[in-house]
C-alpha atoms as one frame of an Amber mdcrd trajectory, in Angstrom:
protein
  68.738 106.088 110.288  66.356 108.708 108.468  65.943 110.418 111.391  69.625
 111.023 111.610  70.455 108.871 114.668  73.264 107.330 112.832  74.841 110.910
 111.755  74.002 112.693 108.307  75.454 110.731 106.026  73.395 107.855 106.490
  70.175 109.701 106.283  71.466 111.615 103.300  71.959 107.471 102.053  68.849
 106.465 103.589  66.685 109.458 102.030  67.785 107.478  98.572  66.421 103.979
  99.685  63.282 105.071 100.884  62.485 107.385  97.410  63.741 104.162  95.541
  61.239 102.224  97.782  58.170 104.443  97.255  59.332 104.041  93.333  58.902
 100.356  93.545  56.039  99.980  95.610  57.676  98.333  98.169  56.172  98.737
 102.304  59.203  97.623 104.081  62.861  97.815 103.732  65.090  94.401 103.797
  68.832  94.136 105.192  71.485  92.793 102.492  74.583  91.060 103.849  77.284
  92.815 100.857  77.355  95.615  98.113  79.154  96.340  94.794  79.400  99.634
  93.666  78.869 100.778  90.284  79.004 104.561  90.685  83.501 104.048  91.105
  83.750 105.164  87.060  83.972 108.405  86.178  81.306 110.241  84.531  81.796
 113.652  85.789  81.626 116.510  88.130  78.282 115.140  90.065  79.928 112.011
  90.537  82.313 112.989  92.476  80.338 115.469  94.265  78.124 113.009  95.380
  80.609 110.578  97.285  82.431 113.578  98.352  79.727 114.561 100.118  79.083
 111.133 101.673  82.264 110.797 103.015  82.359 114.778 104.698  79.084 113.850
 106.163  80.980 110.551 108.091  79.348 108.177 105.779  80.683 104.860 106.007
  79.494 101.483 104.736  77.705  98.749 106.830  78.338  95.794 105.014  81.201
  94.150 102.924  81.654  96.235 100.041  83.343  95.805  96.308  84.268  98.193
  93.930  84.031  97.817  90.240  86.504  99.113  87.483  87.588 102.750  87.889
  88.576 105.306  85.345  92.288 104.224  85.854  94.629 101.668  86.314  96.779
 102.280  89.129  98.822  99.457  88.857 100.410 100.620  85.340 100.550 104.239
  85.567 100.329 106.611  82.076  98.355 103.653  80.857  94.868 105.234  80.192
  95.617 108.569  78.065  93.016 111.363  80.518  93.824 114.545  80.352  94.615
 116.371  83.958  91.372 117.370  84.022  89.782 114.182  83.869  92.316 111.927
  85.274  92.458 114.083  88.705  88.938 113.802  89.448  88.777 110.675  88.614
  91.500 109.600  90.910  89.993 111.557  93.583  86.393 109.902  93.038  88.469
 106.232  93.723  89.650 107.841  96.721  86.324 109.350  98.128  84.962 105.478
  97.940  87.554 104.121  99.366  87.284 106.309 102.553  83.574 105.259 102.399
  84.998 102.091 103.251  84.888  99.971 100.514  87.455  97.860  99.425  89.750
  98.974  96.335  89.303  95.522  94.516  88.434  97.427  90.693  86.954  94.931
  89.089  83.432  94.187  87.110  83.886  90.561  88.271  83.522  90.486  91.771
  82.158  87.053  92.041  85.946  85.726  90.631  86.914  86.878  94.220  87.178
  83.940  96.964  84.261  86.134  99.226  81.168  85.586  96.964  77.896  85.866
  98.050  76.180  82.228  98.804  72.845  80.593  97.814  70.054  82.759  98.986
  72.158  85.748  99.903  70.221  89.147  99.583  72.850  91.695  98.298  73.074
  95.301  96.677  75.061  94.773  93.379  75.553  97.631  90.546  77.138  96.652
  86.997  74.861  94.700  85.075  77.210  91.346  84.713  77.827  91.220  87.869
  74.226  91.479  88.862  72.864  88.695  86.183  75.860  86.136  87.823  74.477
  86.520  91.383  71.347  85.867  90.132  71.818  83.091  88.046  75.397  81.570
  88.571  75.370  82.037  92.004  71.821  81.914  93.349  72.346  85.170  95.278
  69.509  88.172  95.143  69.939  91.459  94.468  67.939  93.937  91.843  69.391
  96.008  89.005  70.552  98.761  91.449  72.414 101.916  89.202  74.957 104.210
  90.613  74.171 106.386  93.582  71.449 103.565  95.242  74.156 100.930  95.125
  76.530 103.204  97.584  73.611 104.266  99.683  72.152 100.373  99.945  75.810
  99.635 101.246  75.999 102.485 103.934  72.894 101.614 105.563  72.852  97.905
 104.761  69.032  97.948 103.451  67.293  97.666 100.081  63.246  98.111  99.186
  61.496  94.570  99.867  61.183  94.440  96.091  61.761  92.860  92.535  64.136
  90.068  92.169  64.742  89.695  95.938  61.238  87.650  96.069  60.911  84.108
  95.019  57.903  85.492  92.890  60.191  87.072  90.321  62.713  85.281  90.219
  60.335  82.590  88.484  60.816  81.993  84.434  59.099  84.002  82.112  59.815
  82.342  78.552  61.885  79.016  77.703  64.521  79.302  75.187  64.687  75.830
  73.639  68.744  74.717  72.944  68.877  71.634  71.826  69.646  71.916  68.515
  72.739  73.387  69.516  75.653  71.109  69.926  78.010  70.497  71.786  80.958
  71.317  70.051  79.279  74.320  69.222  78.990  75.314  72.887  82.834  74.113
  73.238  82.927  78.208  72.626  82.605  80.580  75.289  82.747  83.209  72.503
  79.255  81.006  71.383  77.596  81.728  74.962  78.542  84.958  74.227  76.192
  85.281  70.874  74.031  82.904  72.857  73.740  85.539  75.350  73.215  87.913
  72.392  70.313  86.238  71.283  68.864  85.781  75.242  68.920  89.033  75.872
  67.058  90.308  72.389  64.269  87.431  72.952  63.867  87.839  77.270  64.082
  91.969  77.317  63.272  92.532  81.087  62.111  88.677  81.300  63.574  85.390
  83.120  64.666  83.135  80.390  64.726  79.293  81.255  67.322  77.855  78.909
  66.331  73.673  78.086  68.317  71.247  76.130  71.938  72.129  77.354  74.050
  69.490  78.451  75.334  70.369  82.259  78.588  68.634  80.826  79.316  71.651
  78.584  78.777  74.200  81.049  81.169  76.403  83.472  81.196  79.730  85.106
  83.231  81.535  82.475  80.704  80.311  79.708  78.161  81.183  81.824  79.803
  84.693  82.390  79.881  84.900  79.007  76.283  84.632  78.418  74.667  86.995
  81.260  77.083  90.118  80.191  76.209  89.830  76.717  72.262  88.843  77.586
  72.585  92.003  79.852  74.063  94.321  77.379  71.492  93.023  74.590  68.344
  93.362  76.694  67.612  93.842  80.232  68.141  90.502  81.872  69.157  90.426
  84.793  68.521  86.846  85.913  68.426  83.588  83.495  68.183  79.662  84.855
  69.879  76.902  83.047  68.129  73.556  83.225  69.698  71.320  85.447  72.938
  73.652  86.159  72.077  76.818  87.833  70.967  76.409  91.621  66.852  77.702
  90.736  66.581  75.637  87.899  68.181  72.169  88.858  64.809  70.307  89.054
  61.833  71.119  86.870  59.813  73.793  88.704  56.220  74.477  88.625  54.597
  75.942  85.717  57.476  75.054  83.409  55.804  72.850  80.811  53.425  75.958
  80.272  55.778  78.476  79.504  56.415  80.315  75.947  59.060  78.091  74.147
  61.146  79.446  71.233  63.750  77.498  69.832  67.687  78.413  69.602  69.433
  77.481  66.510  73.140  77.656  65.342  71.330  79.772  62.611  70.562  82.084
  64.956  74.070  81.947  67.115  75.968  82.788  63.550  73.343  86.041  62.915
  74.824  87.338  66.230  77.769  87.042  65.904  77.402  88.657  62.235  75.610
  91.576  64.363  78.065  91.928  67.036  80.680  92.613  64.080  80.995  96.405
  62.425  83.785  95.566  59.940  82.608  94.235  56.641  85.831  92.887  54.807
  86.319  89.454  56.702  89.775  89.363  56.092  90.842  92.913  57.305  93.594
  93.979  58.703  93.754  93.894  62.560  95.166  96.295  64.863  94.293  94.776
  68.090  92.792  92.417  70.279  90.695  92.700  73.385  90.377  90.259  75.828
  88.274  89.802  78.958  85.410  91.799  79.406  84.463  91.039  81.672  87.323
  90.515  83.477  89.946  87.749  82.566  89.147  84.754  85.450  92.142  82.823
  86.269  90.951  80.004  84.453  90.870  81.886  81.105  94.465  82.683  81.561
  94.783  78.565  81.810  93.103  78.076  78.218  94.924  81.321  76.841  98.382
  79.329  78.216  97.453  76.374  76.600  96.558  77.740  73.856  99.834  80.085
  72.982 101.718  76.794  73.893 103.872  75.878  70.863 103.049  79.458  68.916
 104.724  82.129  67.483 104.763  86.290  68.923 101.952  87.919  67.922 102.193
  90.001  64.806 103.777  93.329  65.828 101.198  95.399  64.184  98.444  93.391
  66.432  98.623  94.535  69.836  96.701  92.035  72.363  95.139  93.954  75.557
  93.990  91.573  78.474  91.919  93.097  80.640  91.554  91.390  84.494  91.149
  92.174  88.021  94.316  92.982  90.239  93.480  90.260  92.579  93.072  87.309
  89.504  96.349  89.136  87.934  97.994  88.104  91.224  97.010  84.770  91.285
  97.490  83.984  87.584 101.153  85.597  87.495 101.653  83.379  90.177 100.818
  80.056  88.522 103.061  81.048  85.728  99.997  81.987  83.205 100.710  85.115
  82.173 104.280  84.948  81.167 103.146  83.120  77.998 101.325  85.916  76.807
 103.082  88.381  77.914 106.164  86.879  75.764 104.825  87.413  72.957 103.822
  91.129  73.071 100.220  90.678  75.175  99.911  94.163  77.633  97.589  93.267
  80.705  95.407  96.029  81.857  94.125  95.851  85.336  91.902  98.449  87.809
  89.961  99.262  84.336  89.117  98.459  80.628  89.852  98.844  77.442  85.851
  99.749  76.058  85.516 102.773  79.194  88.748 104.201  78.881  91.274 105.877
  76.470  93.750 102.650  76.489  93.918 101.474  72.728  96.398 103.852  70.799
  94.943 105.829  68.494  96.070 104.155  65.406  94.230 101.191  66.440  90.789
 101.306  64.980  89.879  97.509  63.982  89.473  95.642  67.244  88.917  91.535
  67.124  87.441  89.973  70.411  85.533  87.332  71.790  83.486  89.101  74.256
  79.566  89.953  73.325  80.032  93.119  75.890  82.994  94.203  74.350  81.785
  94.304  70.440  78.154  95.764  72.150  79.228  98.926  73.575  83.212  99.462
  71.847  82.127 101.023  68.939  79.927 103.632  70.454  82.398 104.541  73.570
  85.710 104.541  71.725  84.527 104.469  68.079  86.659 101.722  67.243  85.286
  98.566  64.884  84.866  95.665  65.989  85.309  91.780  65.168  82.995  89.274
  66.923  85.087  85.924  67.246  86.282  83.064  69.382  89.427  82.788  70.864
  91.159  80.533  69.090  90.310  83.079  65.989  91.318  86.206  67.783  94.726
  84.426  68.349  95.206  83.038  65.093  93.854  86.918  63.768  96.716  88.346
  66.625  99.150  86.475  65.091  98.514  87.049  61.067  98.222  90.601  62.096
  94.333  90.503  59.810  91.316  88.624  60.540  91.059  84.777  60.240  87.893
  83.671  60.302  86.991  79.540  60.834  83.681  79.037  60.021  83.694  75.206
  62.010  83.556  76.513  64.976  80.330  77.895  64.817  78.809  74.949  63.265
């Protein structure tokens, strides 16, 4: 392939893996069975030039490979507010992956699809949640890989022999003590969020090992919930959950020796403090963001259950849902979003709401439950920001100002 023998585009890719290999120190290259790509958002002109030139070159991918959320959503055109001159390249950057070959799924949540990756599975994943829920949630390998590598790792199907696709580093670094969290407490995904919060400002780059969690209290979206925020906070990319994620289901070797700090509810409350910009806690609310990242089809379950029986949200309060096209699908057709829809939600799909101009301009206080959402909204779309659980963000959505309830993060 670097000689050419598979046509230019694939030693133009391979020319990329091989610098990235020399970076890492690795002697051999190592095939991966999938890819998710990253690089799909627009940033700009280079961008663009870069899969562009790809594809001209007859660039194609070798394995199965995702796409993550674009600049726009397709499926509810005028939606995102780009100017021509943004919007048309960035429309035309969707394009030049999909005639790399990739498949036009849009979504930061590719493990919500039905084709996952499986225990053990080496892959090439971009977007830091989706990266720390192979890891951890799914028991899949792949590094940190950025834009640019991520596309070239998928057209020639090989990543350096390197970082967290050896059994060496995937071992813990530090255990994170929670049992004096309980159990109610982690009832709350928005919790595992400032959980996550707090993971990623104690690990960094490390491999937490979280102890004293009941398995009982624990599923995917809470787990979600905790590796995009622990991602966005610090730099981890892989975290084990005693007794619940596949790596850490039995104690392993060198665990009783390992650098213990304990979690406290303390602690979980100073996050979520952090994660807020807006001072008065019973402001007036413009809007509400949901799922980031993306909505799973279970969430739209609790969000049903939970609108059953309530009033339209306040008409000053506008509630933005952000999911995948393929969930979307699948939830409309169980009859969950109609309930939210009813009364004055607006679902957002290809995209979201903290990348793109989607949130009107008069809306400038934003309430959600998602860690990544409070961590980056205020310095992409200058917006403030509410840290809360659902249940508050609903009751907020409804009173059309914030409602705080302290219990539930006792």
């Amino acid at each position: 392939m670097l000689r050419g023998d598979s046509g230019p585009g694939v030693a133009m890719a391979m020319r990329m893996v091989v610098a990235l290999a020399g970076v890492l120190g690795a002697e051999r290259l190592m095939p991966v069975t999938g890819a998710h790509i990253d690089s799909c958002l627009y940033h700009g002109q280079a961008g663009l030039d870069f899969a562009e030139k790809l594809a001209s070159l007859g660039a194609r991918v070798a394995v199965p490979t995702t796409l993550n959320s674009s600049s726009l959503d397709l499926m509810h055109p005028g939606l995102v507010r780009l100017p021509p001159e943004d919007a048309v390249p960035a429309r035309a950057l969707m394009d030049a992956y999909r005639a790399l070959g990739a498949r036009p799924t849009w979504t930061c949540a590719p493990y919500q699809s039905a084709e996952r990756p499986a225990f053990g599975e080496n892959v090439a994943w971009a977007e830091s949640n989706a990266i720390v829920f192979a890891n951890s949630v799914l028991g899949a390998r792949t590094e940190r890989y950025g834009d640019f590598i991520d596309i070239c790792a998928a057209i020639t199907g090989r990543v350096p022999h390197a970082g967290l696709h050896l059994d060496e580093h995937r071992l813990p670094t530090l255990e994170l003590d929670c049992s004096a969290l309980s159990t109610a407490m982690l009832g709350e995904e928005a919790v595992w969020a400032a959980l996550g919060d707090v993971v990623g400002r104690l690990s960094g780059s490390g491999v937490p090992l979280l102890t004293g969690i009941d398995p009982a209290s624990v599923d995917e979206d809470r787990l979600k919930a905790l590796g995009a925020t622990a991602a966005s906070s610090g730099g981890v990319a892989l975290f084990h959950v005693a007794g619940v994620t596949p790596e850490a289901l039995t104690p392993g070797p060198g665990w009783a020796a390992l650098p213990s700090t304990p979690v406290t509810s303390a602690m979980l409350r100073a996050a979520r403090d952090e994660l807020s910009t807006v001072a008065d806690p019973s402001a007036p609310l413009d809007a509400v963001a949901l799922g980031t990242p993306h909505f799973s089809v279970r969430e739209f379950e609790k969000l049903a259950a939970a609108l059953a029986g309530t009033r339209p949200f306040h008409p000053g309060c506008t509630v933005w849902i952000n999911t995948s096209r393929e969930v979307l699908a699948q939830a409309r057709e169980a009859g969950l979003v109609q309930a939210a829809e009813e009364r004055g939600a607006r679902i957002v799909a290809d995209t979201c709401t903290y990348i793109t101009p989607i949130l009107a301009p008069e809306e400038r206080t934003v309430m959600t439950p998602s860690g990544k959402w409070a961590w980056y909204a205020p310095m992409n779309i200058g917006v403030d920001v509410v840290f809360g659980t659902l249940a508050e963000c609903l009751a907020s959505a409804r009173a059309g100002r914030v409602v705080r309830d302290d219990s539930q993060w006792n």
